[in-house]
C-alpha positions in Angstrom: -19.1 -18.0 16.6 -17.4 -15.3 19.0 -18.8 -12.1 19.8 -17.3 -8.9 20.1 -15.0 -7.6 22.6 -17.2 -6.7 25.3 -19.5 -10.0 24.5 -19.2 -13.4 26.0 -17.1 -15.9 23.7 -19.5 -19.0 23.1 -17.4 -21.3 20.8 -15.1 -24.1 22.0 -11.5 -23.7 21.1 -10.0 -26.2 19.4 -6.4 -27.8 20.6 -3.9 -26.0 22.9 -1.2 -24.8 21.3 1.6 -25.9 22.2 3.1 -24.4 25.7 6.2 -23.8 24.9 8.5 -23.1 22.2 10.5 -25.2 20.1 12.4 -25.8 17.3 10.3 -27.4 15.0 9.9 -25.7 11.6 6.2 -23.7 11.9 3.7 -23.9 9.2 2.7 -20.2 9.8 4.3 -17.4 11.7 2.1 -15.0 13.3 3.7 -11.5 13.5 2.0 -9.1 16.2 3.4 -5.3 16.4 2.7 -3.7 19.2 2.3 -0.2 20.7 0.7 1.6 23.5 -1.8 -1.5 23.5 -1.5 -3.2 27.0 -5.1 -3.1 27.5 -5.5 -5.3 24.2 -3.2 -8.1 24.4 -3.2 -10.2 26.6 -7.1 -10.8 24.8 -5.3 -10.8 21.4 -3.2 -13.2 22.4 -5.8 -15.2 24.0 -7.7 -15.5 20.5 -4.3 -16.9 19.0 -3.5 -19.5 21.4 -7.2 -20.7 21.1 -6.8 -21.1 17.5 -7.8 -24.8 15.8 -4.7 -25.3 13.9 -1.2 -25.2 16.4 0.9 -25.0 14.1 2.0 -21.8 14.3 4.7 -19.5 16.4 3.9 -16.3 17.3 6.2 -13.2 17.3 5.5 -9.8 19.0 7.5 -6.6 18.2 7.7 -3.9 21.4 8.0 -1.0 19.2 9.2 1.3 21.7 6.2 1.5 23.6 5.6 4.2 26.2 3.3 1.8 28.1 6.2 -1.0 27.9 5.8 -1.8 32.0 2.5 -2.8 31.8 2.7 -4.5 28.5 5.1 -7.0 29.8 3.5 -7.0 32.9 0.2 -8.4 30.4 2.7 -10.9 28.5 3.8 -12.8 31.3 1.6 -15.6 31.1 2.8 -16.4 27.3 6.0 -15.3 27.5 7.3 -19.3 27.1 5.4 -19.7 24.2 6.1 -16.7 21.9 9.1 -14.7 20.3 9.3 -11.6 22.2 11.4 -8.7 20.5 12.1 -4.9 21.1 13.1 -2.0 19.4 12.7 2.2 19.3 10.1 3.4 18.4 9.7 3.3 14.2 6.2 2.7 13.3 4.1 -0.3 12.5 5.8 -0.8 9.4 8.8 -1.1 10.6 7.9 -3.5 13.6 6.8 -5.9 10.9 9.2 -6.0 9.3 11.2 -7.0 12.0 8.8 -9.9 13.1 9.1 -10.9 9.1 12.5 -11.4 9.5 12.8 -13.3 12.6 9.6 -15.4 11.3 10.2 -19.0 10.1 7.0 -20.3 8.7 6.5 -21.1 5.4 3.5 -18.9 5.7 3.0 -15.6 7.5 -0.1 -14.0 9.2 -0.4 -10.3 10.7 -2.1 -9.7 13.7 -2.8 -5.9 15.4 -2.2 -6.2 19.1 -5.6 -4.9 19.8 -7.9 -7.2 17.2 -8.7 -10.7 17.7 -9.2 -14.3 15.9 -11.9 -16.2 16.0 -10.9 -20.0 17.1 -10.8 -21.2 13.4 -9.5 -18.4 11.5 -6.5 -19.9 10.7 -7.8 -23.2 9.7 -10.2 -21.7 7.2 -7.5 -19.5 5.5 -4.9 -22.3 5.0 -8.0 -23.9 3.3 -8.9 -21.9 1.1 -5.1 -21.3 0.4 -4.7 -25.2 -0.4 -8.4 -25.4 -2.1 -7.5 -22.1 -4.9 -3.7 -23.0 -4.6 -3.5 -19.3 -3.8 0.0 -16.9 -2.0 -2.4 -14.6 -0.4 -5.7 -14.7 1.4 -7.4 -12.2 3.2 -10.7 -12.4 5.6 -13.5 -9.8 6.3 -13.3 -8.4 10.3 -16.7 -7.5 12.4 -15.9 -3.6 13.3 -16.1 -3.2 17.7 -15.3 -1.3 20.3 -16.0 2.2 20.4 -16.6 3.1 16.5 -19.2 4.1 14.9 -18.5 1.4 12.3 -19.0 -1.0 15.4 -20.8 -3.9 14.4 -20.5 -3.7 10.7 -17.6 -5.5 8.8 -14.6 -4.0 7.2 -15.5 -4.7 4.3 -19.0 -3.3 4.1 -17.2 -0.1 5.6 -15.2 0.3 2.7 -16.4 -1.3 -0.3 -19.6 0.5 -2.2 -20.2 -3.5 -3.8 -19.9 -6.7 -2.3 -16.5 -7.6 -1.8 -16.1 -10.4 -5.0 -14.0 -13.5 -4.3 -10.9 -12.3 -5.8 -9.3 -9.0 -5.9 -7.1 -7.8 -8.3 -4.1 -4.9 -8.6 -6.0 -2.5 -10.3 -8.7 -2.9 -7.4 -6.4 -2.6 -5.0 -4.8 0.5 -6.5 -7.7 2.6 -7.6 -8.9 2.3 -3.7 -12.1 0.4 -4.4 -11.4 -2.3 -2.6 -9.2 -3.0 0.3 -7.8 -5.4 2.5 -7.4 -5.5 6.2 -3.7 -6.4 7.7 -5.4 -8.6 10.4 -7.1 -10.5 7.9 -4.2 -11.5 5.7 -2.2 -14.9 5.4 0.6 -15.1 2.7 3.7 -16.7 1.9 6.3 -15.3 3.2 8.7 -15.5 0.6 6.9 -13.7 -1.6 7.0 -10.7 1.2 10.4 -10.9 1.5 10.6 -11.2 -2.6 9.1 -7.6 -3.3 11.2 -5.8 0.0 8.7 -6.5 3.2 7.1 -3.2 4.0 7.9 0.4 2.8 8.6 2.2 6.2 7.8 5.7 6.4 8.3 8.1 9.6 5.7 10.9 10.0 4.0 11.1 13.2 1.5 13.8 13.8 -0.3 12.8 16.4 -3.8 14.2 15.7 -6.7 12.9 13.7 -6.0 15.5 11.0 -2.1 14.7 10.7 -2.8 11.1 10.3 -5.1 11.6 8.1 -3.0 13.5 5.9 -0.3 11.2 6.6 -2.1 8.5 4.9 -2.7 10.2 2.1 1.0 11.8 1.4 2.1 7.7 1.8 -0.8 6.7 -1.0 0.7 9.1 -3.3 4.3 7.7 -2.4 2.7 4.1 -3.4 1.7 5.4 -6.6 5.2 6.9 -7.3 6.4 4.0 -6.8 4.2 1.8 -8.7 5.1 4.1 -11.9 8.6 4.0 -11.1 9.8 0.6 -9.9 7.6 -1.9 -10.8 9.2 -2.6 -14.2 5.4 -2.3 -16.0 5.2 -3.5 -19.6 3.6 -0.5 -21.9 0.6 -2.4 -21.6 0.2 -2.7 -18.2 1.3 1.0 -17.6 -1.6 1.9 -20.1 -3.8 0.4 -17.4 -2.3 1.3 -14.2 -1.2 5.1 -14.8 -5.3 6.3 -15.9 -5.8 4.4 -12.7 -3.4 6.5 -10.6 -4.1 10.0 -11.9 -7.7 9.5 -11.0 -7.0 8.5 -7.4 -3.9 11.0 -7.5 -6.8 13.7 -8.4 -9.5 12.1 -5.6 -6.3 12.1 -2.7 -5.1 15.7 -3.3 -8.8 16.6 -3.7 -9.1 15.2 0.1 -5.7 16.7 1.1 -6.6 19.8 -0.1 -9.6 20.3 2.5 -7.6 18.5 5.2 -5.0 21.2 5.3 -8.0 23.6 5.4 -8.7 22.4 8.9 -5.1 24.1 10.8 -5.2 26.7 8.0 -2.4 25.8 5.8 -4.0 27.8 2.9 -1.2 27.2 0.8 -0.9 23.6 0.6 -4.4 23.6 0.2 -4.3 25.5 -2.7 -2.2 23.3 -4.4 -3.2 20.3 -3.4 -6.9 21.4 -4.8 -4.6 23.0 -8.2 -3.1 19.5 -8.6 -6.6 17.6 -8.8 -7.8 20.1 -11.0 -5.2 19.9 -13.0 -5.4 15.8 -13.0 -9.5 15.9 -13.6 -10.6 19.0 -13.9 -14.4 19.4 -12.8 -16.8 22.3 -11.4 -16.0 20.8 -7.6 -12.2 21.1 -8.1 -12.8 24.4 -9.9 -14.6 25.4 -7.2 -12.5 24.1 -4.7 -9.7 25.7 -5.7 -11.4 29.2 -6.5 -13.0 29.6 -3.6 -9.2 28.5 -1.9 -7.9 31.5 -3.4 -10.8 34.2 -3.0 -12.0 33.3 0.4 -9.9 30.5 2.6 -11.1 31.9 5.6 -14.5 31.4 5.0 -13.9 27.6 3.3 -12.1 26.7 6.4 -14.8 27.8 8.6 -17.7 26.0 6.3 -15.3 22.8 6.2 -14.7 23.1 10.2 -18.6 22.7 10.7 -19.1 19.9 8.9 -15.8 17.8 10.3 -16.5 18.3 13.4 -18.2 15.2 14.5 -15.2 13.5 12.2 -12.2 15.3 13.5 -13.6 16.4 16.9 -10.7 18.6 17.9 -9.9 20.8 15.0 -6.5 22.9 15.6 -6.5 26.4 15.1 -3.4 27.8 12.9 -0.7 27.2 14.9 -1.7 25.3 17.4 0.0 21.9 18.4 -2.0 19.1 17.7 -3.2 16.6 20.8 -1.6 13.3 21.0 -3.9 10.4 19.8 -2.6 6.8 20.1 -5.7 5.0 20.7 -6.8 2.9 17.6 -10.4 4.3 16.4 -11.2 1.1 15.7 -10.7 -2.5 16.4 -11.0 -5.6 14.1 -12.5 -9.7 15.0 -11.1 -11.4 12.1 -13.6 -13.7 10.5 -13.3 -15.7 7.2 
């Protein structure tokens, strides 16, 4: 197998890939966005073209990169064998989309442009893909870099259990179990069936803001589970419990991340709202003490986040720029 990052790769990589491009229909199309990731690359890209199976193209999306010099500077020796796009700046979402729509595989895998593949990744998901005559596959990732996750999997990160062999929508929607983008191969109709990705704009640029940012884009998910998915009443019997007990856990969460720059008010309501959803003595709590002594919760919630948000803001403060990943994924079946 490969180790991490920093190790030394010991496996033998299977067949080049093919040098250059061409116009032969691809089995899979690899789509890679990319920002503010030069360092990464050119090692990502690496781990693709030393993949077992060749049948693939690859397709990376600029998305409006401040570090754009030195990225293409890193891209020039595989600049003949992949599909090289650009675009401003509109989030990660948006950059796959992109790569979606240029792609012409019958398949479609998603890469970051700062994690990696081991040699036979792709081998072993089109396997198991033509062994359960499955649309979607997804693989566990070893955790490395500079985390404190590093050396643990993905999946042992976020899942209390062990991750079973299949996972379902309810699963996937009450948040107990997850899947990693780097680790998914799927048809790509099916992707461009239900409307590629949902593209939201919001960037804070702090480790509070983004946090908070994935949360307001959860509760936009369940919105639109309840609204659009044309559910049957007996599905919506199933799904909606579902999503006004993880509506109650997310605002619960959002409630003590606006704490941390002292936006009292949201956090008021945010804590209100999961009461309100599943009322218990912590949301009571919560939302008394929200209301009686702020100041003081902030402070007590500042103490204990501080190794987890390391540069808390102070009301009106800007928050610092933070595009590194905290994080980065090997892909491993």
């Amino acid at each position: 197998m490969t180790t991490s990052r920093e190790g030394t790769h010991n496996s033998t990589a299977g067949a080049p890939a093919e040098s250059q491009l061409n116009d032969a229909l691809p089995l899979v199309s690899i789509v890679i966005p990319a920002y503010n990731v030069a360092p990464y690359i050119g090692e990502t890209l690496a781990s693709v073209f030393a993949q077992t199976f060749t049948g693939f193209e690859v397709i990376v999306i600029n998305d409006g990169s401040p570090d754009t010099q030195e990225f293409e500077r890193v891209l020039t020796p595989f600049r003949e064998r992949i599909h090289y796009l650009k675009q401003e700046n509109r989030g990660a979402s948006a950059a796959r989309n992109a790569g979606l729509r240029a792609a012409r595989g019958e398949f479609v895998g998603f890469l970051d442009a700062d994690d990696v593949w081991l040699p036979n990744y792709l081998e072993d998901q089109l396997a198991v893909i033509r062994e359960r005559n499955c649309d979607l596959v997804c693989a566990d990732a070893l955790i490395v870099g500079e985390s404190p996750d590093a050396g643990r999997t993905y999946f042992e990160t976020v899942m209390e259990a062990s991750p079973p062999k299949e996972v379902t929508f309810l699963d996937l929607l009450s948040g107990e179990r997850s899947l990693i983008t780097s680790g998914v191969l799927t048809r790509r109709e099916h992707v461009l069936a239900v409307g590629l990705f949902d593209e939201y704009r919001a960037r804070l640029n702090s480790l509070t803001g983004d946090a908070i940012n994935s949360h307001l884009r959860e509760l936009l998910i369940f919105e639109k589970v309840k609204q659009s998915y044309g559910l049957t009443p007996e599905e919506r019997a199933e799904v909606e419990p579902v999503i006004r007990n993880r509506t109650a856990l997310v605002q619960y969460e959002l409630g003590k991340l606006y704490l941390l720059p002292g936006d009292f008010a949201r956090a008021r309501e945010a804590f209100a709202t999961s009461n309100r959803l599943r009322p218990s003595l912590k949301t009571r709590g919560a939302l008394w003490f929200a209301r009686l002594a702020p100041s003081l919760m902030r402070a007590l919630y500042v103490r204990r986040s501080v190794n987890k948000f390391p540069s808390v803001p102070n009301p009106g403060d800007l928050p610092p720029e933070n595009h590194e990943a905290p994080a980065r994924f090997q892909e491993q079946t």
